[in-house]
Structure formats: structure tokens, C-alpha cells
C-alpha positions in Angstrom: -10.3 -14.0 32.7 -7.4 -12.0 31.0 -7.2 -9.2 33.5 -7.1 -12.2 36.2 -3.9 -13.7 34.8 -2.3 -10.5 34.7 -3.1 -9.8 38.0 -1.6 -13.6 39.5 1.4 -12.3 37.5 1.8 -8.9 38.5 1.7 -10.6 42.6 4.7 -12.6 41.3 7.0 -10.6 40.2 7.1 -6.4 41.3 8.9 -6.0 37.6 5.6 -7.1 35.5 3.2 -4.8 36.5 -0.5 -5.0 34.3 0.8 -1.1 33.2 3.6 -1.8 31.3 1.9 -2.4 28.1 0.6 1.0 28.5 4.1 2.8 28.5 4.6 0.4 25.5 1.6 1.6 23.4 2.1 5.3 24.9 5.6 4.9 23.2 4.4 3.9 19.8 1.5 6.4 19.8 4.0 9.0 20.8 6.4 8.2 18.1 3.8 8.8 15.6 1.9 11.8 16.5 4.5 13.9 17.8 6.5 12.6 14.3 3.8 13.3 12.4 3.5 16.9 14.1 6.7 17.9 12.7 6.4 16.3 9.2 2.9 18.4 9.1 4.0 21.7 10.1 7.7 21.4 8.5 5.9 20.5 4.6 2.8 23.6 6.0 5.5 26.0 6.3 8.4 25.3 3.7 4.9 24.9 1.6 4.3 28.0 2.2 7.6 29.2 1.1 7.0 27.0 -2.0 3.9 28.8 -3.5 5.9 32.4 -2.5 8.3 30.9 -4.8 5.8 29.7 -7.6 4.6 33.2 -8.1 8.0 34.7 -8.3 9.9 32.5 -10.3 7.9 29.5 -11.1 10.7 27.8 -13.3 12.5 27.2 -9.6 9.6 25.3 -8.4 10.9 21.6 -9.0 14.4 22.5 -6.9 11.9 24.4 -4.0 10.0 21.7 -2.9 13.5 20.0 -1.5 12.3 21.3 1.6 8.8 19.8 1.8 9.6 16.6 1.1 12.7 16.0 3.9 9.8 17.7 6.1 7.8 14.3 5.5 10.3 11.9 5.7 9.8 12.9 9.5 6.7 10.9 9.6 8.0 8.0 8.2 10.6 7.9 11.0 7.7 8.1 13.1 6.0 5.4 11.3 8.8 2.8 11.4 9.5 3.0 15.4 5.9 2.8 16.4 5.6 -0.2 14.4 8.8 -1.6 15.8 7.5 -0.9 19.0 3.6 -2.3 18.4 5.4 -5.7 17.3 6.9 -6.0 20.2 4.2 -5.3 22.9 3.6 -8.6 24.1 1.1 -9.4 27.0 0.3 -13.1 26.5 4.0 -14.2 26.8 5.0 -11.7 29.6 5.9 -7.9 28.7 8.2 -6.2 31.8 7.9 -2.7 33.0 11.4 -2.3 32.2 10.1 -3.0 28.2 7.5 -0.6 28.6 9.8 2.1 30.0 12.1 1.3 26.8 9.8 2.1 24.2 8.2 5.0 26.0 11.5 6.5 25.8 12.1 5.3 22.4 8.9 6.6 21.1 9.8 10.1 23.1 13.1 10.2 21.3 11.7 9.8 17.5 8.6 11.7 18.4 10.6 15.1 19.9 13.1 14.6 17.6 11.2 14.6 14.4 9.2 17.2 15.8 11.9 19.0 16.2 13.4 18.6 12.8 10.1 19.3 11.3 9.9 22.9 12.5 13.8 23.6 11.5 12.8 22.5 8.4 9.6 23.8 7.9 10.9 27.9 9.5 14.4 27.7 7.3 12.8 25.8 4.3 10.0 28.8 4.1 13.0 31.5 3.8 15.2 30.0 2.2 13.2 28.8 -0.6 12.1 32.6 -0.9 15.6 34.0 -0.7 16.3 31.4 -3.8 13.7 32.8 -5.4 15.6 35.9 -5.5 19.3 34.4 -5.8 19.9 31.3 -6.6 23.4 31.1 -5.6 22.2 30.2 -2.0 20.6 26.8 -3.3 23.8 24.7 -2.4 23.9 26.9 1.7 19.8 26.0 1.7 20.5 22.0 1.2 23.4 22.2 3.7 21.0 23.3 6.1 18.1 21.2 5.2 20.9 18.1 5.5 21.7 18.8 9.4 18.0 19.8 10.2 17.2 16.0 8.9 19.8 14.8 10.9 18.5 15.9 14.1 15.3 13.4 13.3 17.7 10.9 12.0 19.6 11.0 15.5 16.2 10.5 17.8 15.5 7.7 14.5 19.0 5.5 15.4 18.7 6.4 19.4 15.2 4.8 19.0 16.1 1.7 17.2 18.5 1.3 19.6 16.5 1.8 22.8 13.3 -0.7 21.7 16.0 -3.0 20.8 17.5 -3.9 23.9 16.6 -7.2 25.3 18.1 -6.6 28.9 16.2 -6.7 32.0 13.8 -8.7 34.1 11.2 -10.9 31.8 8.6 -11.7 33.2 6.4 -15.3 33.0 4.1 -15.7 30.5 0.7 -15.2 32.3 -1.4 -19.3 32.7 -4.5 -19.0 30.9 -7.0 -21.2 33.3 
């Protein structure tokens, strides 16, 4: 019965094809795995770095695990835009291809960006908290760094809010339940 109103509606109208809530979901999913990827591997490696530390100079441990935890704000960036994006998928009262385009791209931009935050902060977090380890003069360089490594996530973060915010483009009818 469901399939059969999305199919009377996808004759209508060229712009509300039955796949656009695919793209939508593929864009939250995306914003969370690929997210979560780089929060994983960024808190792994600068973890890594961490223990290294530990066993070399264990009073430094508290200001060493700066790195691991921007490293998982990167899934919670993740986290917000796929539920931004879940909210929003729509079916019953007509969800366009344009919409499921929009958050495809806005869970792409989180995802990759996050990821690639993650793994700046996971490869420069892991060295850096071992070269503190051994002079701690470089602490205030290593937080400079870990600041613009975050804000490569928090860019793909504020491009996505942006992106599964916009309410242009075709809308399409709400599909007639018989």
C-alpha cells in the first residue's frame, strides 16, 4: 500500500522520486560512521602517544590526554548532523530528491571532515604528547595545533548545518493514503 502511493507520486512529479529518502538516510549514516572513524582512530593514536607519555613522565598525564579527547568531540559532530538529518527525512508528507541530495552532501561534509580531523589529531596528538614528555615548553605549540586540526571538523560541522538546513527546492505532495 505504501510503496503504491510513492509510486502515484513519483509519476507526478520527476523531482520526488521513491529514492530520495535513501540519499537522505545514506547522508545521516554517512555523517556518523565516517565521524565516528576519525573520533576512533584520532583518541587510538594520540592514545597511544598518551601511555608513551605515562611511562615517561606520568605526572604529565592529566595535560596529555588534551589530544584524545578533541579526537572524540569528532563523533559528536557526527552525532548531531545525522540526527538533524534523521528528523528531517520525511516520506509521508513528501520528501524531494533535491532534500535527499542535501543531506547526502551534508552528511559527506561532517563525515570526511571529522575524519579528517580525527587522523590530524590522532598522528600530531601521538608525537606531540611524546615530544612533551621530553620538553614541556612545546605544550602551548601542541594546543595550537590541536585547535586548527578541530577546526577542520568544526568547518565540515557549520557547512553541514547549513546544507540540511536549506528549505529551497521543489516539494513534493504528500503521498494519498487510499
Amino acid at each position: 500500500m505504501f510503496i503504491s502511493t510513492i509510486t502515484a507520486v513519483t509519476e507526478t512529479s520527476p523531482f520526488c522520486a521513491s529514492s530520495a529518502s535513501f540519499f537522505g538516510f545514506m547522508g545521516a549514516a554517512i555523517a556518523l560512521v565516517f565521524s565516528n572513524l576519525g573520533s576512533a582512530y584520532g583518541t587510538a593514536k594520540s592514545g597511544v602517544g598518551l601511555m608513551h607519555l605515562g611511562v615517561m613522565n606520568p605526572k604529565l598525564t592529566m595535560k596529555g590526554i588534551i589530544p584524545s579527547i578533541m579526537a572524540g568531540i569528532m563523533g559528536i559532530y557526527g552525532l548531531i548532523v545525522s540526527s538533524i538529518i534523521g528528523s528531517q527525512i520525511d516520506v509521508q508528507n513528501g520528501y524531494s530528491g533535491y532534500k535527499g541530495y542535501a543531506h547526502l552532501a551534508s552528511g559527506l561534509s561532517v563525515g570526511l571532515s571529522s575524519l579528517a580531523a580525527g587522523m590530524t589529531i590522532g598522528i600530531v596528538g601521538d608525537a606531540g604528547v611524546r615530544a612533551f614528555g621530553k620538553q614541556q615548553s612545546i605544550f602551548v605549540a601542541l594546543i595550537l595545533i590541536m585547535i586548527f586540526a578541530e577546526a577542520f571538523g568544526l568547518y565540515g560541522l557549520i557547512v553541514a548545518l547549513i546544507i540540511a538546513s536549506i528549505n529551497k527546492g521543489p516539494t513534493c505532495p504528500a503521498p494519498k493514503v487510499e
